[in-house]
N, C-alpha and C positions, 0 to 999 in steps of 0.2 A: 853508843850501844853498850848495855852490860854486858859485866864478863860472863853473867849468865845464858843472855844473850845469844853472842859469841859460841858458846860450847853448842848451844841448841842447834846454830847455822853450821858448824863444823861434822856435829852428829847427821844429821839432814843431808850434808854431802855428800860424809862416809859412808852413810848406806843410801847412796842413792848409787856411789859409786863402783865400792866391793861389791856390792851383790852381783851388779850390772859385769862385771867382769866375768865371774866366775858364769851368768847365767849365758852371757858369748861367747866364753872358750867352750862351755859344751855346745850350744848352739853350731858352733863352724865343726867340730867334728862330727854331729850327726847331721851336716847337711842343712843346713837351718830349720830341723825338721820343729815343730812347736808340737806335736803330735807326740816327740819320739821325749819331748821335756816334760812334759804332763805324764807321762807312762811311766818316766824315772821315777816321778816325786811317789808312786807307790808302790816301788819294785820292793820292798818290805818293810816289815813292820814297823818298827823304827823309821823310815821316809814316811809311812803313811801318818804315825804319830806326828810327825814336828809336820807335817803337811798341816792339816787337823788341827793341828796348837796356833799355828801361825795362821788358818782362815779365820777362827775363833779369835785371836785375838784383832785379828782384823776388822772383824764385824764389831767387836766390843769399841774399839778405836772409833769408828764408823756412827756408831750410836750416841758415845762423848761427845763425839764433832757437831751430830746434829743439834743432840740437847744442848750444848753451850754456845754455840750459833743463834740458837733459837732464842736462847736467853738473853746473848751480849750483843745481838744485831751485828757481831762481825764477819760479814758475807765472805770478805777475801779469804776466812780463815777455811772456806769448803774445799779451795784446790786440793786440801789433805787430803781429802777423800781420792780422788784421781791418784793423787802420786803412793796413798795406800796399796790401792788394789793394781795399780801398773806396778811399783817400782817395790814395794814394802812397806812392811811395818817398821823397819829399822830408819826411813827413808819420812813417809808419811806421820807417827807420831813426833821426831822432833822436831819436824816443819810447822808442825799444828800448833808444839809448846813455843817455836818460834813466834808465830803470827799471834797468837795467844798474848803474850807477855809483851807485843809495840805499844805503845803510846796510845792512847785514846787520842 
């Protein structure tokens, strides 16, 4: 595997990882509430911005994945889309530049 490779599988970790942290230590102090995490993301302006910037870029990701899917017939590179909108965008784009750049 390239060392390009490599950085792709290491990014794809990290944020599949940090985010997941940060979004369980709030999760156990409100209770596991998923109600009360959705309310955070637009307690103001500023949350509702980077809310907003990150579905957008989400979708944008989402639409790349398709058309070049579409294009290279590579099926397994869709799971991006699942681990976009469960895990992120930090998580979901460089799993995609992962599976993207294997071997034919």
């Amino acid at each position: 595997m390239s060392p390009l490779r490599w950085t792709y599988l290491a990014l794809a970790i990290w944020g599949a990882v940090h985010p997941m942290y940060w979004f369980v230590t709030y999760l156990r102090s409100t209770g596991w509430s998923l109600q009360a995490l959705i309310d955070a993301w637009y307690v103001n302006a500023s949350t509702t911005g980077l809310t907003w910037d990150l579905t957008i870029a989400a979708v944008t990701v989402t639409v790349w994945i398709l058309a070049e899917t579409w294009v290279r017939r590579n099926w397994s590179a869709l799971v991006a889309i699942p681990a976009t909108f469960c895990i992120g965008v930090s998580c979901g784009l460089p799993l995609y530049l992962l599976l993207r750049t294997r071997q034919a």
